[in-house]
C-alpha positions, 0 to 999 in steps of 0.5 A: 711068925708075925701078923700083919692086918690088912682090908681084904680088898688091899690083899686081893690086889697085892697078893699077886706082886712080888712085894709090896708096902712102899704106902706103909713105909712113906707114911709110917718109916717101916709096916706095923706088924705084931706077935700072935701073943699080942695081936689080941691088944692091936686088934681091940685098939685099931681094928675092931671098929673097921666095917670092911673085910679084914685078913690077917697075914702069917709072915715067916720072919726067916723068909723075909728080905726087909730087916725086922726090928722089934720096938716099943714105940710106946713105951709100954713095956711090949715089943712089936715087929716094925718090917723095915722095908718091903715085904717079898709076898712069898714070905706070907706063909697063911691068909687068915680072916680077921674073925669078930664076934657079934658085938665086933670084937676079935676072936682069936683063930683057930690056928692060934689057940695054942698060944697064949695072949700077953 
């Protein structure tokens, strides 16, 4: 399974097509996604700050039509998963909150805590 972090809003519309991500990949080359294990690392850098509602996707890779590559754009030493096409809405298996404590900060789901952070 993979994440991908979305507005609350952006799900609400896209939840009912077939597919989606043409935004993403005309400004990106391909849709940003994470492991479980490193989501704690994306979610401090790029989502912490954001007001507006955020949801996590739980995309089942094996159900997936678009190709996954696994790329360190960074140079960082950690591999992410770059979905290299649209993505078929019935490949999204859960929609979970994006969860913050009091100061803002991701807290981990529930349905994640038996995996550890890297």
């Amino acid at each position: 399974m993979i994440i991908h972090c979305m507005t609350e809003e952006l799900w609400n519309k896209r939840k009912d097509e077939k597919e989606w991500g043409d935004e993403e990949i005309e400004v990106e080359g391909f849709i940003h996604c994470s492991t479980v294990e490193y989501f704690w690392r994306v979610a401090e850098s790029h989502f912490n700050n954001l007001i507006r509602p955020l949801v996590l996707l739980c995309i089942d890779e094996s159900k997936l039509k678009s190709e996954v590559r696994y790329e360190d754009g960074d140079n960082c030493g950690r591999y992410y998963p770059h979905i290299y096409g649209l993505v078929n809405n019935d490949a999204v298996i859960k929609v979970l909150p994006f969860l913050k404590d009091k100061d803002g900060n991701y807290i981990k789901n529930a349905e994640f805590k038996d995996i550890d952070n890297k």
